[in-house]
N, C-alpha and C positions, 0 to 999 in steps of 0.2 A: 859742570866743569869746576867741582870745588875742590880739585886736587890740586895743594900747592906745591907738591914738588918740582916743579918747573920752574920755581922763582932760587933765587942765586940765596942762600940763607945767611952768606955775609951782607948782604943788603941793608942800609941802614934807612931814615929819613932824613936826607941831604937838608933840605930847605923848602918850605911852604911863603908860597906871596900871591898879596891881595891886591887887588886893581876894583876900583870901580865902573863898570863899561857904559857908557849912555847911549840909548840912540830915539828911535821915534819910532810911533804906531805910522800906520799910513793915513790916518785923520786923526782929529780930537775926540777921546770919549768922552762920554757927556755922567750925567748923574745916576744914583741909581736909588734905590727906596729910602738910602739912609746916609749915602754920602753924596760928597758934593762933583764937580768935574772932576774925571780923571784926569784929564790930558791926553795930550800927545809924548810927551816922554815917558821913556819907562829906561829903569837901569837895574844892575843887578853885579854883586859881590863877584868877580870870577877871580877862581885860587888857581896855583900853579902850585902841584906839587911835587919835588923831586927825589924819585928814588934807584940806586944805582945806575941815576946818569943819565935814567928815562925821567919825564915830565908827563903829567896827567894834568889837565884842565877842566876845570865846572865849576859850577854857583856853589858857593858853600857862603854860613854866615858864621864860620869860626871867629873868635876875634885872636888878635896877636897873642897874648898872653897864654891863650890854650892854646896856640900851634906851636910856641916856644917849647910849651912843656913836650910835644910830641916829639920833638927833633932826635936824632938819636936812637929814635925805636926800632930795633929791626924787626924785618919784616916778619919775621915768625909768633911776633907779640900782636901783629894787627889783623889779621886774615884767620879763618877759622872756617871748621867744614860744617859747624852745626848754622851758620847764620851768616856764612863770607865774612864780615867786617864783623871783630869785636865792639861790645858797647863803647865803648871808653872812645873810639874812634869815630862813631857817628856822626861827627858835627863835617866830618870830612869824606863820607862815602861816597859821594858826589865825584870827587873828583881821582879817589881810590879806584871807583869801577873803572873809570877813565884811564888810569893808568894801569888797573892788569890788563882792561883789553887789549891795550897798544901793547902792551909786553907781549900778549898772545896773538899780536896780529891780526884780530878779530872785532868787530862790533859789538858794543853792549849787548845786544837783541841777541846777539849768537852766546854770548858768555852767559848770561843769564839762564838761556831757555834750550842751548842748545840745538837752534834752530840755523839752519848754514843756507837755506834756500833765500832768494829774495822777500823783504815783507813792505807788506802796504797793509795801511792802516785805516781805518772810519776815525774820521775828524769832524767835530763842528765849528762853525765860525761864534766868538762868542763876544762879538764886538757890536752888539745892536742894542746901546743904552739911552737914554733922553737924553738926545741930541737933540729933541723937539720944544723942550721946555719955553722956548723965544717965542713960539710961534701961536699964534691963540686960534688959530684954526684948526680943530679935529680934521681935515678933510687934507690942510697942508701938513701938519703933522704926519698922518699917516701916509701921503706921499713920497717925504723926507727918509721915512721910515722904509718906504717899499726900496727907494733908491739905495738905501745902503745894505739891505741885503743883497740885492739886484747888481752890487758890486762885487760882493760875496762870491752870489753864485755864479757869476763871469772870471772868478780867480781860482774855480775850481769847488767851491764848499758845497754840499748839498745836503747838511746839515744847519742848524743856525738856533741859538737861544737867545731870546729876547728879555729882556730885561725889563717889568713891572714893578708897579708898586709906585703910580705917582702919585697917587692920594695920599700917600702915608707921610710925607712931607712934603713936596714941593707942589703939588696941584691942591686944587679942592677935591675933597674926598670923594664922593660921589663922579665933580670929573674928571679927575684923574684915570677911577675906574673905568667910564666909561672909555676913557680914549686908548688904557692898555688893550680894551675889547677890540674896541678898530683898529688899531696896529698890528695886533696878533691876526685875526679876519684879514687884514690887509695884504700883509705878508704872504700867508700863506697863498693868497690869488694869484701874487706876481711868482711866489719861486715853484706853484706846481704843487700836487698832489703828491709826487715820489717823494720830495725831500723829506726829511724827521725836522719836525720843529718843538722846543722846548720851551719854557718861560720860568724866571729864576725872581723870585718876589724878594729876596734879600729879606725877609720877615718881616715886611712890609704889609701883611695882607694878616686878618683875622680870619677865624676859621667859616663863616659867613660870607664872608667876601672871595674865600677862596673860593666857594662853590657857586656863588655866583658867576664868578669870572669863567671856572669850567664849562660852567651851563653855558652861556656865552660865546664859548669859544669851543665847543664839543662837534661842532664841524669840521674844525681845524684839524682836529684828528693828531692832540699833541701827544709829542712821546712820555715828556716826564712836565711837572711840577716841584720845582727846586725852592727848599727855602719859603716856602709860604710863612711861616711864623716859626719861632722859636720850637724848638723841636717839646712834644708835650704828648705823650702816647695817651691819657683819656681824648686830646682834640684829633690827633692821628689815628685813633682806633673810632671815631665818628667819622670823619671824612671815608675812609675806606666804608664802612657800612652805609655810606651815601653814595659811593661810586659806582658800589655795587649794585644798588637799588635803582639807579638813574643810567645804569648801563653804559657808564662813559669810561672807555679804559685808559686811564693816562694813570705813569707809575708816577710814587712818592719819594723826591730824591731829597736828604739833606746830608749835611755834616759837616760845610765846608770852612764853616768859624770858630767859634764859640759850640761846640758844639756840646749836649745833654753826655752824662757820662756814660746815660744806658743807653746811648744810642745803637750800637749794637745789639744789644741784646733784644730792643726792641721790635731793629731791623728780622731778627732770627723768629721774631711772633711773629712775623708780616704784614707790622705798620710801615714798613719803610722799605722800595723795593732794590732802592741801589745808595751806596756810602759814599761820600765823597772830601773826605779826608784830603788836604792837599796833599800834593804827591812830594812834593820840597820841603816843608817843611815835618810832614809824617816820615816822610823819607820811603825808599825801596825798599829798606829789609824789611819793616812794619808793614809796608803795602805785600809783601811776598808773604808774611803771618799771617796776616788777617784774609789774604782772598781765600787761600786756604779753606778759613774759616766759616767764612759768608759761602762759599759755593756748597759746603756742606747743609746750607740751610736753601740755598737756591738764591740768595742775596747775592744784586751784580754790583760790580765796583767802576765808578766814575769816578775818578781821581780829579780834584779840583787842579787849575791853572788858569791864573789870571796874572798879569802884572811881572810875573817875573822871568819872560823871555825863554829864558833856558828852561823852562818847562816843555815848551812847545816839542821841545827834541827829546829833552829825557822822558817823555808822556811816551812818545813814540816808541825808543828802543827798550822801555821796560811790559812794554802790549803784551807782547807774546807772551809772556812770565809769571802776569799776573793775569789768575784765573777769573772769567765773568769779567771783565776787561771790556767797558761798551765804545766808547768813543774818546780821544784825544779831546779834549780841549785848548782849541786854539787862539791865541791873542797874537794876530800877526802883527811883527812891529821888525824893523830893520836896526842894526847895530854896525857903525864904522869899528871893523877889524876882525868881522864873527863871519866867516865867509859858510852864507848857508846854503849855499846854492845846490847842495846834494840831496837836500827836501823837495819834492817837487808835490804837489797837491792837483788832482785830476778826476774826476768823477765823484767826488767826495772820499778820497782815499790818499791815505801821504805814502808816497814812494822815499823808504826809508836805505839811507846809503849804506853802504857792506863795507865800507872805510873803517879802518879802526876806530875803538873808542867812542864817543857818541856822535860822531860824524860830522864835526866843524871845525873847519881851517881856522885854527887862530895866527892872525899877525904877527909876531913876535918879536919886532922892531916895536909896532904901535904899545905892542903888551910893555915892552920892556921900556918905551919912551910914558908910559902914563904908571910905570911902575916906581921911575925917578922923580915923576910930576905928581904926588900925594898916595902912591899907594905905599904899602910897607913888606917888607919881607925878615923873617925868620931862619 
């Protein structure tokens, strides 16, 4: 649906504003291989932008200065058929998709992919990090451990990545390792053979230790390996010819920091079986190029989300669109004024709303009262 004649071509950009929204996970996250507590809050940039009179809302990390220059552009300078949104506008596609859908009446997932039937999505829960670190029992540890996916999977999740890597800083090396063994082994007892379980080393882990830890945990029957070390295709091209030899099939996922510049190309030799690029900050239109790309080599895409709320939703209504597309990554966390209640998460799948735009009631009293109270507008 990348035909804009439907858009009024006197349309200008009225005004763009930024609010900062806070709210809370539903516990504290804890550490991970290289940083320290997350928390419990999480917040994140939401723009309001207006164009002939309609309003589009989403995350964006424009700052004032570039939305000023944008003001004034009519629409016929921002939208485009080879790519939807010109480059020049990127910093703002976020919250553009948001407002042609509502102009079209239609949800993201349908504007994108032209999909009009209802969608549900594969999600994992990706909130299970050292929150054990207090505790000097292996045994209480991985009970702590069992408990908080076991909350998980009573909210719907039937997916879940765990988070390793405590030798690499905060444990002793040796028992660090040993205990991501038993949490992993743990886990997987309490939520069941069906669920997919992952484990994300944040590059915490050398390439010895990674296959350690496989071996170890090669009953678990994990899906992927995210992040074991800095991405490095001579140490990625041994670990594959060990996986293969040792008969253990867990896929090789990285991409989601700092990531090597060949990582794709590498992924395309088939050191790497899925990318994951975040999706906010790579953005949609890059993630709609590249899956493209990777499904022609048979590379799936797991688009990273952590931390920044409005992932959750935009992960979901961009599924359908992007090709090899495995699972949502989700960080559930609640926000005063973001009314999500048209998400609903149920066998390890998100029931995605058909409401315009990316599917969330915003406030617009609270929008406009925290807009007087430090945000800025253009």
């Amino acid at each position: 649906m990348k035909n804009f004649s439907d858009l009024d071509s006197t349309w200008r950009i009225e005004s763009i504003e930024q609010v900062l929204m806070k709210g809370e996970r539903r516990r504290t996250a804890g550490c991970n291989a290289r940083l320290g507590v997350h928390g419990k809050e999480v917040s994140f940039p939401l723009v309001r932008i207006t164009i002939g009179g309609i309003a589009g809302y989403s995350w964006s990390r424009v700052s004032r200065e570039a939305a000023a220059a944008f003001i004034g552009t009519p629409i016929g300078e921002i939208f485009c058929e080879d790519q939807w949104i010109k480059d020049r506008f990127q910093s703002i596609q976020f919250p553009l998709f948001d407002w042609l859908a509502n102009v079209r009446g239609i949800p993201v997932y349908q504007l994108l992919s032209g999909q009009s039937t209802p969608l549900s999505v594969a999600c994992y829960d990706t909130s299970l990090y050292f929150d054990d670190l207090h505790l000097s029992s292996e045994a209480d540890a991985v009970k702590l451990l069992q408990e908080e996916a076991m909350q998980g999977y009573n909210e719907g999740f039937r997916g879940f990545k765990i988070k390793v890597g405590r030798g690499a800083m905060h444990m002793d090396l040796m028992e660090g390792t040993k205990r991501d063994i038993a949490i992993v082994n743990g886990i997987r007892e309490v939520v069941g053979p069906a669920c997919n379980i992952s484990i994300d080393a944040n590059n915490g882990y050398n390439l010895n230790l990674t296959k350690h830890v496989l071996k170890e945990t090669a009953h678990a029957n994990l899906l992927w390996m995210e992040e074991a070390f800095h991405e490095d295709d001579r140490l990625y091209r041994d670990l594959k010819a060990w996986l293969a030899k040792e008969e253990i099939n867990v896929m090789i996922t990285d991409g989601e920091g700092l990531a090597a510049g060949p990582i794709v190309e590498w992924a395309e030799q088939g050191l790497i079986d899925a990318i994951q690029y975040d999706l906010k900050d790579y953005g949609i239109i890059n993630w709609l190029k590249l899956a493209k790309r990777l499904a022609a080599s048979g590379v799936k895409a797991a688009p990273h989300n952590y931390g920044g709320f409005y992932g959750n939703f935009a992960s979901a209504q961009v599924y359908p669109a992007i090709e090899g597309f495995m699972f949502v990554e989700w960080d559930e966390a609640q926000i005063p004024g973001i009314d999500t209640s048209g998400y609903t998460i149920q066998d390890g799948k998100i029931s995605v709303p058909s409401t315009p735009g990316f599917g969330l009631h915003i406030d617009t009293d609270l929008y406009e009262s925290k807009l007087r109270d430090g945000g800025w507008a253009v």
